[in-house]
C-alpha positions in Angstrom: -10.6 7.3 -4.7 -8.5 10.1 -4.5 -4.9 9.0 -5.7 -3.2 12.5 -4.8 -1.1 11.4 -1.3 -1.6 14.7 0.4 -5.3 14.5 -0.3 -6.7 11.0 0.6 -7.1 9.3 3.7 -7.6 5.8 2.6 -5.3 3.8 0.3 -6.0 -0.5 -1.0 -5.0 -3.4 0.8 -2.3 -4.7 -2.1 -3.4 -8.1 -0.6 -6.8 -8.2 0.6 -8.0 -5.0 -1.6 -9.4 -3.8 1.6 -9.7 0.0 2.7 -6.6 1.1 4.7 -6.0 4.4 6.6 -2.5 4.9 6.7 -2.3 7.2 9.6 -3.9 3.9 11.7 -2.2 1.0 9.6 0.9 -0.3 12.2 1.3 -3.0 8.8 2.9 -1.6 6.0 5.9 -2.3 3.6 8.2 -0.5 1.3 8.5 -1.6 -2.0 10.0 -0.2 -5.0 10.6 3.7 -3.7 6.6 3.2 -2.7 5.0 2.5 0.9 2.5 -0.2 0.9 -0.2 -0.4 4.1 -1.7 -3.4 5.2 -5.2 -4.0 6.8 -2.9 -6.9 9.5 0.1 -8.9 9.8 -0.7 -11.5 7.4 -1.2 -9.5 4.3 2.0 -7.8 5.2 3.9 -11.7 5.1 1.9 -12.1 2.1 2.9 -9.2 0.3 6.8 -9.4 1.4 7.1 -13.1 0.6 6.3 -12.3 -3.2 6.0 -8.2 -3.6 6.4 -8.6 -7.4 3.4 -10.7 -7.2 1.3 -8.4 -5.6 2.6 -5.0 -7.7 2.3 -7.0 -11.0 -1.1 -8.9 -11.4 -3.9 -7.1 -12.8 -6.1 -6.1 -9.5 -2.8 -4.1 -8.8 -3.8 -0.6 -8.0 -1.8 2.9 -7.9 -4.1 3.4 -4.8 -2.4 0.5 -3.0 1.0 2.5 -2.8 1.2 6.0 -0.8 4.2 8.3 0.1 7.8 7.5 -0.5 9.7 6.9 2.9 10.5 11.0 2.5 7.1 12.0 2.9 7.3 13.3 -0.9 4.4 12.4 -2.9 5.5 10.0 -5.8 
């Protein structure tokens, strides 16, 4: 997977490990100084409950986070 944010078109579920377009995901969360988009509601309430959780355990992947609320690529 591409991990350059002006390149891909599909970032990682943080929750479910899903694919994720951002351009469609209405369920996303910023974290951190990074955006995070969700595949529904739930992982979203998952994922904001505990986002340390999420960012820190070892299926964690850069992929999961995209564009800093900017637009700038991180």
């Amino acid at each position: 997977m591409n991990t350059d944010a002006n390149d891909h078109d599909v970032w990682v579920d943080a929750v479910s490990h899903q694919a994720v377009d951002p351009a469609q995901s209405r369920d996303r969360s910023f974290y951190e100084g990074k955006m995070y988009h969700f595949v529904d509601g739930v992982n979203k309430e998952m994922f904001d409950q505990d986002p340390q959780l999420w960012v820190s355990t070892a299926h964690a992947s850069e992929t999961s986070a995209s564009l800093s609320p900017t637009g700038e690529p991180e």
